[in-house]
C-alpha positions in Angstrom: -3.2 -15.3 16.0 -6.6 -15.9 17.1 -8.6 -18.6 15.2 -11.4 -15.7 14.6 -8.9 -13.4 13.1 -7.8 -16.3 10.4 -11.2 -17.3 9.5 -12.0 -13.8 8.9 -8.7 -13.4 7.0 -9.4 -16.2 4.4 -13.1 -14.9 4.1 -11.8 -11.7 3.2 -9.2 -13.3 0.8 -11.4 -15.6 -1.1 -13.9 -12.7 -1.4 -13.6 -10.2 -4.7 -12.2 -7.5 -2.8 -10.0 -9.7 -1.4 -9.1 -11.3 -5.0 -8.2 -7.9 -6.3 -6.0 -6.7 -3.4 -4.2 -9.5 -3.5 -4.1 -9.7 -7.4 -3.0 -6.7 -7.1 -0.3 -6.9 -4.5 1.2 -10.1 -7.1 1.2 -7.4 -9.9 3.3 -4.6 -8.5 5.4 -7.3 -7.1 6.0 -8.4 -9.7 6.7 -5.8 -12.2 9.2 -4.5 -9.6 10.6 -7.9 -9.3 11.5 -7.8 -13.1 13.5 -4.8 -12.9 15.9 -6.4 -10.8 19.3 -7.0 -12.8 20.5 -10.4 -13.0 22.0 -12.4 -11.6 19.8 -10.9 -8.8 16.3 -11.6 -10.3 14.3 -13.9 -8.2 13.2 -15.2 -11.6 11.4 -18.4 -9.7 9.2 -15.9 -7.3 8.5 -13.8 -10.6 7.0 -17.3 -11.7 5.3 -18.5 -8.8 3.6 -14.9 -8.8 2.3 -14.9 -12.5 0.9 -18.4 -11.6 -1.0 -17.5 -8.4 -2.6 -14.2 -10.6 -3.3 -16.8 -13.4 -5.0 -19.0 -12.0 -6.2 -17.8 -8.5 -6.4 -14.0 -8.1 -6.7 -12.8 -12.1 -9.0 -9.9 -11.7 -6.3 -7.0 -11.4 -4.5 -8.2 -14.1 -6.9 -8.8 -16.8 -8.5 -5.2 -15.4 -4.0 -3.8 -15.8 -4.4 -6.0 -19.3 -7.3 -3.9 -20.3 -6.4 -0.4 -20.0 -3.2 -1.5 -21.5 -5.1 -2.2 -24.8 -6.9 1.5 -24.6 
């Protein structure tokens, strides 16, 4: 990759539309993650995901969180 390409990669990623596409992208992950039967379920990834949403990329979930409580 060129160095151009990255730096304009993380710009994007730390920016809010970046924040929510890839809050977003954690979600749906996820969710669909969940519905895997066990022994299957990647239950660690499932984690790792619900930390990165919590704590760097929260805005699709508390906007998912919101309509939830409509």
């Amino acid at each position: 990759m060129k160095t151009d390409t990255i730096k304009d990669a993380i710009k994007f990623a730390a920016s809010p539309r970046g924040s929510y596409i890839i809050g977003q992208a954690l979600y749906i992950a996820a969710t669909e993650l969940n519905k895997v039967p066990n022994p299957h379920k990647e239950t660690s990834n499932i984690a790792d995901m619900h930390y990165l949403m919590d704590n760097l990329y929260p805005l699709f979930k508390a906007i998912k969180t919101l309509e939830k409580g409509k």
